[in-house]
N, C-alpha and C positions, 0 to 999 in steps of 0.2 A: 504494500500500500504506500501512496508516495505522498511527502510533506502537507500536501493540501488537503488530500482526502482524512489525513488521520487528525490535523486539526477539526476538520468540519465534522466528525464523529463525538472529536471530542465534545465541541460548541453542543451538538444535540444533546448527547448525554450530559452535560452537566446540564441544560435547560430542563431538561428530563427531572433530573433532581432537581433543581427548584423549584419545580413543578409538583413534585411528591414531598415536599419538606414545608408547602404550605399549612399550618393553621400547625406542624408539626415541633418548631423550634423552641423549645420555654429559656426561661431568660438564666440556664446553668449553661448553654452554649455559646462558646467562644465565636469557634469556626467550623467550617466543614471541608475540607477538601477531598478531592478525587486522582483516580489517576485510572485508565483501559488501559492493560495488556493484553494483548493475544485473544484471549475471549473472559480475560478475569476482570472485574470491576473492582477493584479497591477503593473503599471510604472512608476517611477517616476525620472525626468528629471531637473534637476540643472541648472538655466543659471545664470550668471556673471550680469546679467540686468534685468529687468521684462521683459520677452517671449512677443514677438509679437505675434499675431493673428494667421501668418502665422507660426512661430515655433511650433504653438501651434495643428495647424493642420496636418504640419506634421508629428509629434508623433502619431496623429490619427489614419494618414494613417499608420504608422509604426503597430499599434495594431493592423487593418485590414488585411495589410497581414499576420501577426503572426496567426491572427484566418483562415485565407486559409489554415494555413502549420498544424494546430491541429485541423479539424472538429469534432465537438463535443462532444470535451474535454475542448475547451474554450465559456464558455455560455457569461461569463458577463467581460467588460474589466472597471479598473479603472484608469486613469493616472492623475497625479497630475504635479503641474511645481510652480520651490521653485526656488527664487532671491536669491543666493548665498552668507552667508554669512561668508564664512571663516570655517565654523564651517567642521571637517572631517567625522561626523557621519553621516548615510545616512538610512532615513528612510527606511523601507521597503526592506532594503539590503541582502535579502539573494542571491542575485546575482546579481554583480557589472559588467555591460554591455557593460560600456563606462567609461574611465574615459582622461581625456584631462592632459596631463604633463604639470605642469608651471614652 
């Protein structure tokens, strides 16, 4: 796949997730970042506090509908959840999703 097209996959799927992360962010999220490989979707989600249970699920849900909006482009989802600590670099950042103004 060459430079243009893998940008422009990207642009959708993160639109995708912003799209599934409506009504879904509560105010312990930092940031959300993404990154596609191959057919894996990695997410990974910043909070202020160590992620409840339930934050934790929501992001889930967040993956599953991302994988409705690309059938069988995304086979395997990974999502990670990091207790915030000041630092500005962001794992797996090649596309920054979400990010909260302080």
């Amino acid at each position: 796949m060459n430079q243009v097209n893998q940008k422009n996959e990207g642009l959708d799927l993160s639109a995708s997730i912003q799209r599934a992360l409506l009504g879904v962010i509560g105010k312990n999220v930092k940031a959300i970042s993404m990154r596609f490989e191959k057919d894996t979707l990695y997410l990974v989600s910043y909070h202020y506090n160590k992620p409840k249970e339930k934050e934790k699920d929501d992001i889930n849900v967040v993956l599953t509908e991302v994988h409705a909006d690309f059938p069988g482009k995304i086979k395997r989802f990974n999502s990670d959840f990091i207790a915030w600590d000041g630092d500005s670099s962001y794992k797996w950042a090649d596309y920054l999703v979400y990010l909260r103004k302080d």
